[in-house]
N, C-alpha and C positions, 0 to 999 in steps of 0.2 A: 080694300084690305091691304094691299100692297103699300100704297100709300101713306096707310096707317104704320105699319111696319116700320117703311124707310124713316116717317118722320120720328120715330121711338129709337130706333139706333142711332138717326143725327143726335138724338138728345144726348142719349147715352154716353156716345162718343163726348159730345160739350160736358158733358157732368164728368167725368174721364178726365178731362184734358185741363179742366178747371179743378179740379182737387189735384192731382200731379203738379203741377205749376204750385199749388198752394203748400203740399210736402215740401217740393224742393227747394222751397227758399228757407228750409230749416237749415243752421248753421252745420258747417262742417264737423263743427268738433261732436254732432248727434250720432255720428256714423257707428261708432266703436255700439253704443247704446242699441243701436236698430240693430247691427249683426247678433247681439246676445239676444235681443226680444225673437230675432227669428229665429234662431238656436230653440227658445224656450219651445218655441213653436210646431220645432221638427218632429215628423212622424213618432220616432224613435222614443220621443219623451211623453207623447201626447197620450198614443197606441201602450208604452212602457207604463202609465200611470192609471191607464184603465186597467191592463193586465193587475197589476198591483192590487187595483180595487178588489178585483175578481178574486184574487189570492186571499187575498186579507178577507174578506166574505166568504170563502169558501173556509179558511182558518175558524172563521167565528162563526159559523153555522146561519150565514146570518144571507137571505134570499135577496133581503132587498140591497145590499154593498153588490152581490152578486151580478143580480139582474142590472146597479148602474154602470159597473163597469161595463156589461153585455155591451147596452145600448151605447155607450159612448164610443166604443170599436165602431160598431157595427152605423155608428153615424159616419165616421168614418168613411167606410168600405161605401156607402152610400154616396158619397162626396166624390169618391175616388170615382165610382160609375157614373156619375154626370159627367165630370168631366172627359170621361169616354166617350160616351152619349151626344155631350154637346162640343167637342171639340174646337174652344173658341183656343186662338192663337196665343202665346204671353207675346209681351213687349219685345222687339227686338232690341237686344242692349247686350255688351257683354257681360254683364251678369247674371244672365236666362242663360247665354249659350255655354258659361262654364259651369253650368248648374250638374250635379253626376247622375241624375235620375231626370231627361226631358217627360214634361207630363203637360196635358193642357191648364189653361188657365183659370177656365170658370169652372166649380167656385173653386175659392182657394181654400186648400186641404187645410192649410197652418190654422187661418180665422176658424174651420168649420168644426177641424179637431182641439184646439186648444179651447175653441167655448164649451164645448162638447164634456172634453176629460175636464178641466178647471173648473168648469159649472159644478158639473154633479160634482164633484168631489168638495168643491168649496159647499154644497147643502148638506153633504154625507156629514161636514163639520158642523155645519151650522146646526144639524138636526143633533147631534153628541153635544156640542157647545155653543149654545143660545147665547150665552153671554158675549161671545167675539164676533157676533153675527153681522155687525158695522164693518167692523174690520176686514174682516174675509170677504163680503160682498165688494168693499169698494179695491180692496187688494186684487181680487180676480177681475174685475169689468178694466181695472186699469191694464192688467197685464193682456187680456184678452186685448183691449184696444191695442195698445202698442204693438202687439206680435200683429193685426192687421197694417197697423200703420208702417210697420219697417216692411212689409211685403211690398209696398207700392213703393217706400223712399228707395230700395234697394232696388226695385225695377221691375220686380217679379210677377206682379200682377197690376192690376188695373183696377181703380177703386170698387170699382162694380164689382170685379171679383171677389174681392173682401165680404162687402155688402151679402154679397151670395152665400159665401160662408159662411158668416156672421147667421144667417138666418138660417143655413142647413143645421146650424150646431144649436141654435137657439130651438128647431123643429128636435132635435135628439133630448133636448132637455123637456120640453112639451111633453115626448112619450114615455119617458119615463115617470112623471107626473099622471099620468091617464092610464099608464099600464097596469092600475089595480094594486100593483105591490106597494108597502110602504111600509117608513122605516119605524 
């Protein structure tokens, strides 16, 4: 078992260290671009656009806006506790250590909560406006990508992290789909 173990984190680490390498030969001038996608990405806007959901469903009587925005917090809060939980390190770099809030790495909160809020909210349209449903789908999967992608070209996490993310916020979209309610 051990063995098994060490050989899965050498991977990890190579899958790591070969997508990094691969971000960082993005040009210079991407930089300004990655600081706003991870802007998009911060709690404040992710946490701030579920709130809103909840507002706005609470405004319109309407259970199922309600119950998305719940689950997208509350995917959130869930992200936040792994990374408690599992306590992997971020990257040492100065850009983790000027970070104002140190928190661990896996998963990354930004990937977990901007799929999370941006998902539902990009179905909450799609389910009002079928017509732009192209639209809004490939508008959020590209934003979702990029707020993971400037996690790692910025230093902040490590692809895995993302990845982790990516699939806690993907698991938030799941339950609200299963949770019975619908719009």
């Amino acid at each position: 078992m051990r063995t098994i173990l060490f050989t899965t984190r050498r991977g990890l680490h190579y899958f790591d260290r070969v997508i990094i390498h691969e971000i960082l030969r993005l040009p210079d001038w991407v930089r300004p671009f990655m600081l706003f996608m991870t802007l998009l990405g911060q709690p404040p806007i992710t946490v701030g656009l579920s709130a809103g959901m909840i507002g706005f469903g609470l405004a319109r009587s309407n259970s199922w806006i309600i119950a998305a925005g719940c689950i997208s917090i509350v995917t959130f809060g869930i992200c936040s506790l792994l990374k408690i939980f599992l306590r992997r390190a971020r990257p040492d770099n100065d850009y983790v250590r000027s970070m104002l809030i140190q928190t661990f790495s896996f998963p990354s909160g930004h990937a977990a909560g901007s799929l999370a809020s941006f998902g539902i909210a990009a179905y909450a349209v799609i389910v009002y406006f079928p017509a732009i449903a192209l639209v809004v789908t490939t508008a959020t999967l590209a934003v979702c990508f990029f707020i993971g992608i400037s996690r790692v070209y910025l230093g902040a996490h490590y692809p895995s992290d993302v990845i982790g993310g990516w699939i806690v916020g993907a698991v938030g979209i799941f339950a609200l789909f299963v949770s019975g309610i619908h719009p």
